[in-house]
C-alpha positions in Angstrom: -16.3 -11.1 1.5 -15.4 -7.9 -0.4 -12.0 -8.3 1.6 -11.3 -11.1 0.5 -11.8 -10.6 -3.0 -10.2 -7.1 -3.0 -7.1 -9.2 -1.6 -7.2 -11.4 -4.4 -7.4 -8.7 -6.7 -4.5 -6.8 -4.9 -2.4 -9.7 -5.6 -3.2 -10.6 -9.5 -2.9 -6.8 -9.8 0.7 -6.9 -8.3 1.9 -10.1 -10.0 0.5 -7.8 -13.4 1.8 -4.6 -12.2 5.5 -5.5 -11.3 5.4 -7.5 -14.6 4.4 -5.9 -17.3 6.1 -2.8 -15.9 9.1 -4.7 -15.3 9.9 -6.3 -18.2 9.2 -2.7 -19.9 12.1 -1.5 -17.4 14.3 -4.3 -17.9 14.1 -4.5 -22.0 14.8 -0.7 -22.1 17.8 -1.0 -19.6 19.3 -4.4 -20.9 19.1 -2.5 -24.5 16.4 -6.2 -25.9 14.9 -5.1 -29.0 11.2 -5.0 -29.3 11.3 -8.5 -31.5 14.8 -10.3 -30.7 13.0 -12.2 -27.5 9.7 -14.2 -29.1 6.4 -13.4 -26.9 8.1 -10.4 -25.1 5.4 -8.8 -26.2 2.7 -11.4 -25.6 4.0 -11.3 -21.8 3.4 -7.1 -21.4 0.2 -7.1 -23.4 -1.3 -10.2 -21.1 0.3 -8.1 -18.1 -1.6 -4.8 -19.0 -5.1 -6.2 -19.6 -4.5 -8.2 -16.6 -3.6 -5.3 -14.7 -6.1 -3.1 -16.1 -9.1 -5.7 -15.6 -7.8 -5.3 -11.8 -8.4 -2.1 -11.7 -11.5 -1.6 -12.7 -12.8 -4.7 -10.4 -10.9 -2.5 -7.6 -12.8 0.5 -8.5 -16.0 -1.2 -8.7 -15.2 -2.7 -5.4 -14.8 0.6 -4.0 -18.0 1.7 -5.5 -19.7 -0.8 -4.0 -18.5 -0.2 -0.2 -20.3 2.9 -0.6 -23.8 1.6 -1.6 -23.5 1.3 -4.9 -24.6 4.5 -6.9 -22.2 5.9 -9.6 -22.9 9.4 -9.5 -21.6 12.6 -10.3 -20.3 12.9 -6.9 -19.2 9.0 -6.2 -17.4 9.5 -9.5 -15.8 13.0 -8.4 -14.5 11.4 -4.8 -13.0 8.0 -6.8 -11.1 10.8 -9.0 -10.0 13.1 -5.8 -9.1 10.2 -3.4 -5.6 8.7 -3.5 -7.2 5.5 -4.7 -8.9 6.5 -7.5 -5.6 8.1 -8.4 -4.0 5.0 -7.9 -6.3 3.3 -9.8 -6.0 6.1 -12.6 -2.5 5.5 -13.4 -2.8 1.6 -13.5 -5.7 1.5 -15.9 -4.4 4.2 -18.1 -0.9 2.5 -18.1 -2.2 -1.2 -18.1 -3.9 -0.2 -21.2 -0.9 1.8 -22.8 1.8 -1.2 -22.7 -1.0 -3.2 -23.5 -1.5 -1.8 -26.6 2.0 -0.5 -27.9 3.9 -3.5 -26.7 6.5 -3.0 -28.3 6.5 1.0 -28.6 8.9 3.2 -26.8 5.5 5.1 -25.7 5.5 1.7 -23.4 7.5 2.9 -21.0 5.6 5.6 -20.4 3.0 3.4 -19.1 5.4 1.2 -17.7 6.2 4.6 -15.2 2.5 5.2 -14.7 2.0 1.8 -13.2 5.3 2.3 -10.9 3.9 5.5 -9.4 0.8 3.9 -8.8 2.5 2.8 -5.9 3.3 5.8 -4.6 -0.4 6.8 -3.6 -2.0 3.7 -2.2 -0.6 1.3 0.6 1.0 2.2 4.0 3.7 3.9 3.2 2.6 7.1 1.5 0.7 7.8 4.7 3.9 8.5 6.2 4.6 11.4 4.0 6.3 12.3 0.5 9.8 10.5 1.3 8.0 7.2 2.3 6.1 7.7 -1.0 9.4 8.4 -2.7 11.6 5.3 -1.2 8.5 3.1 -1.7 8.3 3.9 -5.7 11.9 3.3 -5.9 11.7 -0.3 -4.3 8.8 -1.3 -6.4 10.5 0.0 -9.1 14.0 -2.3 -8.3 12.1 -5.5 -7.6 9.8 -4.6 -11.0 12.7 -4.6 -13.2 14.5 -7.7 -11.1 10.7 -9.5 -12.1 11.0 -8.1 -15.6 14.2 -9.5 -16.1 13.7 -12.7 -15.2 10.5 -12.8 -17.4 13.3 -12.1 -20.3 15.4 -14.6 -19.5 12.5 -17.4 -19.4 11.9 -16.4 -22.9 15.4 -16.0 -24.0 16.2 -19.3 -22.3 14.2 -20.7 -25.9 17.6 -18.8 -28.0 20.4 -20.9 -29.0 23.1 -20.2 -26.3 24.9 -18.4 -27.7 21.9 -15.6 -27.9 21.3 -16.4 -24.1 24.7 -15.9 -22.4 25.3 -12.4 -23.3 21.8 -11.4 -22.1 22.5 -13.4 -18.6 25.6 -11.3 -18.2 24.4 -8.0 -18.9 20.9 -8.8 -16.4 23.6 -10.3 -13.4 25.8 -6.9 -13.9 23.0 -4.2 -13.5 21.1 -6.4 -11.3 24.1 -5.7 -8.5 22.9 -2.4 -8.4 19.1 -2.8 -8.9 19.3 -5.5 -6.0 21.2 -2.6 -3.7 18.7 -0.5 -4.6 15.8 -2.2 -3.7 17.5 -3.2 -0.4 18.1 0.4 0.7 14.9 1.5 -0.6 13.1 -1.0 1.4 14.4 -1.0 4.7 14.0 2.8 4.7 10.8 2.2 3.8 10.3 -0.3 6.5 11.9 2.3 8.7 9.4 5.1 8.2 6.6 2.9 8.8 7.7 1.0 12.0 8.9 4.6 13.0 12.4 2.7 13.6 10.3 0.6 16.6 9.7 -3.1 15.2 7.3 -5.0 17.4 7.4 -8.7 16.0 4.2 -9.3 18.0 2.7 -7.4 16.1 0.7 -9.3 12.6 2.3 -6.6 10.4 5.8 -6.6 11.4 5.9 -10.5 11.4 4.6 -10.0 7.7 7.7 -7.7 6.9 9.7 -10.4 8.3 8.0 -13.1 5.7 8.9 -10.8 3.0 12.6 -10.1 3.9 12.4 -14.6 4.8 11.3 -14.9 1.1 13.7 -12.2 -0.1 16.8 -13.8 1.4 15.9 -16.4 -0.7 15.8 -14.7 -4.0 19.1 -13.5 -2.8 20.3 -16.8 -2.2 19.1 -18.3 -5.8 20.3 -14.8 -7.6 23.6 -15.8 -5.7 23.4 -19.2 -7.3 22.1 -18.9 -11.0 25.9 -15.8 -11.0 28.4 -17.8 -9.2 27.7 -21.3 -9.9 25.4 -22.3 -12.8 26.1 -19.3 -15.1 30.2 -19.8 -15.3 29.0 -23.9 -16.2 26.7 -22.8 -19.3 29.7 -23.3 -21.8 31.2 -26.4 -20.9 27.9 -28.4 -18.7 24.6 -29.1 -20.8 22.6 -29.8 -17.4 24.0 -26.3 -16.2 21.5 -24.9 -18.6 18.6 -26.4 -17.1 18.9 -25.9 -13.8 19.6 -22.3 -14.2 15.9 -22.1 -16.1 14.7 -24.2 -13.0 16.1 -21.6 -10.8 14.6 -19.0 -12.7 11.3 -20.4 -12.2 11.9 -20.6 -8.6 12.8 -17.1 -8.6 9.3 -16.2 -10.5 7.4 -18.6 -7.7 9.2 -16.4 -4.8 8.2 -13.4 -5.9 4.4 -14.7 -6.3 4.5 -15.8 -2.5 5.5 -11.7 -1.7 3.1 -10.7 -3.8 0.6 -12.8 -1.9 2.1 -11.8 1.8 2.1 -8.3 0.8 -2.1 -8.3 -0.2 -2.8 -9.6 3.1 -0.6 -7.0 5.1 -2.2 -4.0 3.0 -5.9 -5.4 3.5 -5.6 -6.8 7.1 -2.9 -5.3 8.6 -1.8 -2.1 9.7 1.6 -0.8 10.7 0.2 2.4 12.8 0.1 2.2 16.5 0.7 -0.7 19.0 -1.4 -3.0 20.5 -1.7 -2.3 24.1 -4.4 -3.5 26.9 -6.2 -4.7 24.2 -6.4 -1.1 22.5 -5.1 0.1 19.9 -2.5 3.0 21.0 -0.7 6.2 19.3 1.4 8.7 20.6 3.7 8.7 23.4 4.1 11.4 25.6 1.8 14.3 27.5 -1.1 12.4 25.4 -1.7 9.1 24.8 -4.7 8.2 21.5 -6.3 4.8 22.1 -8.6 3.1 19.5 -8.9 5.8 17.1 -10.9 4.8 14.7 -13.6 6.1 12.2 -16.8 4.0 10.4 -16.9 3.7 6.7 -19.9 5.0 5.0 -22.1 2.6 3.6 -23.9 5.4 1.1 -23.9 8.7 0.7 -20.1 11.2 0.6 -19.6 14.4 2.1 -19.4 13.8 6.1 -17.6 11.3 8.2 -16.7 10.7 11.8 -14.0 9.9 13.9 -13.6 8.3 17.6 -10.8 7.7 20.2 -9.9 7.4 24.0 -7.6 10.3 24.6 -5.3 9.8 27.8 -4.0 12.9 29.4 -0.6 11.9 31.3 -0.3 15.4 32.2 -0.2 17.0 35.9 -2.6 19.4 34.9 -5.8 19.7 33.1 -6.0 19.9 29.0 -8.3 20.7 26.5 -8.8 19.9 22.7 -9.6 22.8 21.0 -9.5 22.1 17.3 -8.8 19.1 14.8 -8.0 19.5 11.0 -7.1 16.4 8.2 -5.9 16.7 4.8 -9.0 14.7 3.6 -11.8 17.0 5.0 -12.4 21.0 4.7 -13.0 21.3 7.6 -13.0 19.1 11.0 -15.4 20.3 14.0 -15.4 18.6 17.6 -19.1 18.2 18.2 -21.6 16.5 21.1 -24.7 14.4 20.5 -27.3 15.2 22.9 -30.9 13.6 23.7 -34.1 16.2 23.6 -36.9 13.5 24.3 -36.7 11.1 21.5 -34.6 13.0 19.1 -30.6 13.0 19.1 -29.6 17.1 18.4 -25.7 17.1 17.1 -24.3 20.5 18.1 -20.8 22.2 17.9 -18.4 21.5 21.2 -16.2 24.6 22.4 -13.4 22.1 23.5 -13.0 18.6 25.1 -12.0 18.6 28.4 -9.3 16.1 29.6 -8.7 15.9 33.1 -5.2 15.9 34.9 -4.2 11.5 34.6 -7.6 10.9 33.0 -9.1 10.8 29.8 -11.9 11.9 27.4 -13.6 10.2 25.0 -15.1 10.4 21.3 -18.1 7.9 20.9 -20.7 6.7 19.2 -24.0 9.0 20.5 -21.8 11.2 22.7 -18.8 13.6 21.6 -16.8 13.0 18.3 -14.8 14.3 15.8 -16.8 15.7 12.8 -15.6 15.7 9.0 -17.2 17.8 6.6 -16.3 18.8 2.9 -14.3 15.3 2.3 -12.2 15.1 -0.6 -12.6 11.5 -0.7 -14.8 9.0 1.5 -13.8 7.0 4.7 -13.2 3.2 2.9 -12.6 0.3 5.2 -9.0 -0.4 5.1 -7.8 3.7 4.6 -6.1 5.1 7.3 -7.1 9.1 7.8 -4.1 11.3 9.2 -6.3 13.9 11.7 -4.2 16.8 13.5 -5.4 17.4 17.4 -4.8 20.7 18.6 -4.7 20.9 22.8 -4.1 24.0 25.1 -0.9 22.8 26.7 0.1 19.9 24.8 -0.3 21.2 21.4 -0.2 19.7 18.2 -0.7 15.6 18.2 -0.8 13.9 15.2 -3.4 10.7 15.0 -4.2 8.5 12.7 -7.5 7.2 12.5 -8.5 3.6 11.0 -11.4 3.5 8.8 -13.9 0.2 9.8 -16.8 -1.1 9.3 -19.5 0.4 10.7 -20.5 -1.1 13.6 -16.9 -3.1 14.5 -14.9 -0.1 15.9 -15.7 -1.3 19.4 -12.1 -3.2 20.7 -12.3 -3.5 23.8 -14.2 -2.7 27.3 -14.9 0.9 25.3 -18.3 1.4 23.9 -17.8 3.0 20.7 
């Protein structure tokens, strides 16, 4: 349930996001004064509460995956996590265009929201260019968004007011609609690691969006080559160029929607394979790797995989380290009687063509010190150090407790 409705969530906070930042963007660069477009204004402030409404559901959301209780420390993770960061700069900027409108401070918040983007989702997890290219395609399609908002509202102006503001938007939008292209397929790039598997749920959702971005194309195309040049001398050119508008508004609300389900249900790291999920070609192969969110409590997590050893000779793992832990220990469970003892493991042994495992009661991975607690839905970068193969880089997916189990593996 709390998927769902952090889906939902995602989505109005998008649709808020890309506008209200956008049509900041777009009025600054299309040189709209503050008060020359009737309810420019009305459309940012509505845009920021919205957005900043969103963010505080999404925070309490988060909150309440972890059992509940706002403490000093649940409130010092939210603030260290890339989430609460996220959440952060959308709040404070949701709030600043929401309540200087029509300020130049507004674009201030109008870049706060943008790089938002650039700490939540898939592709920061990728690394500080995916972040980058990311930010710069949220940014392009923001400003596209913004500027049709403007031009719904201008549509109201006598014609003459209108025309002049159509040409200046279909001139920088050549080169706002480039870069959002190139932005987004290096994007897509990064995180498909240049391997598309249209099996696969989330590259089939990439496809929807390019599908539904074609199409914006495809109407852009229309409104500058055929229906603009008509204004002047057809009266019905008019309308059906604020029809297409519309249409173009409507589009974008279908990728807002596609891209809430990929980033709450989908993932774009590892394959499927045998059922399993799979990383890492090579000497070693990662199935399932996966680690249970905590339902209460922050300091200490867990983390559990299959690891494959396609080596002719015998490995072992001898450390682990992630960026979201202080420190990352391999440690065994063991039974004394009735009582489980947990105590540190030397190294895992992985026999020559066989594997070792990391499971629920028996070895795993444990995190201590965390920056910022496991949520269902992150994704956890880990580092696995082995005596031959050396470094392998994993990524583990946070679930919820109980459902890591994908196969004939007992987790």
């Amino acid at each position: 349930m709390l998927e769902l409705v952090s889906a939902i969530l995602k989505g109005l906070g998008y649709a808020a996001a890309f506008s209200g930042a956008g049509t900041v963007l777009a009025r600054t660069t299309l040189r709209v004064g503050p008060h020359s477009i009737p309810g420019v204004s009305g459309v940012i402030r509505s845009a920021g509460v919205c957005l900043a409404i969103c963010a505080v559901l999404m925070a309490a959301i988060y909150v309440a995956r972890l059992g509940g209780d706002l403490d000093a420390a649940m409130i010092r993770a939210m603030v260290l996590s890339p989430l609460g960061a996220a959440l952060g700069l959308q709040l404070g900027g949701g709030l600043l265009i929401a309540a200087a409108p029509a300020r130049p401070s507004a674009f201030l918040g109008a870049v706060a929201i943008l790089l938002a983007f650039g700490f939540i989702g898939h592709a920061p997890t990728r690394g500080l260019l995916a972040a980058v290219t990311v930010t710069m395609h949220v940014s392009a399609a923001a400003w596209w968004l913004g500027g049709l908002w403007l031009l719904v509202l201008a549509g109201r102006l006598p014609d003459g007011s209108f025309a002049p503001l159509l040409e200046a938007f279909s001139r920088q939008a050549i080169w706002l609609v480039a870069l959002l292209v190139l932005a987004g397929l290096a994007t897509a790039a990064m995180l498909l690691e240049c391997r598309p598997d249209f099996a696969r749920p989330y590259d089939q959702g990439l496809l929807a969006k390019a599908a539904i971005t074609l199409a914006l194309f495809a109407l852009a195309a229309t409104n500058r080559l055929v229906l603009a040049p008509r204004i002047a001398r057809d009266h019905t050119a008019m309308g059906k160029l604020r029809w297409t508008i519309r249409a173009e508004i409507c589009l974008f609300a279908s990728i807002f929607a596609v891209t809430a389900w990929l980033t709450t249900w989908q993932s774009p790291h590892g394959v499927v394979h045998s059922d399993h999920e799979l990383q890492v070609a090579g000497p070693i192969t990662i199935i399932d790797p996966w680690a249970p969110a905590m339902p209460g409590g922050l300091g200490t997590g867990a983390g559990y995989m299959v690891i494959v050893n396609n080596q002719a000779s015998d490995d072992r793992l001898l450390s682990a380290s992630s960026p979201w832990a202080e420190h990352v220990s391999l440690h065994v469970s063991t039974m004394d009687g009735n009582i489980s003892r947990m105590s540190d493991l030397d190294a895992l042994p992985v026999p020559a063509h066989g594997q070792a495992e990391f499971a629920q009661g028996h070895n795993h991975l444990m995190f201590t010190g965390l920056y910022a607690p496991f949520v269902v839905g992150d994704v956890v970068p880990v580092m696995l150090q082995f005596e031959r193969a050396g470094k392998v880089p994993v990524t583990l997916h946070v679930k919820p407790l109980g459902d890591g189990s994908t196969g004939s593996h007992t987790h």
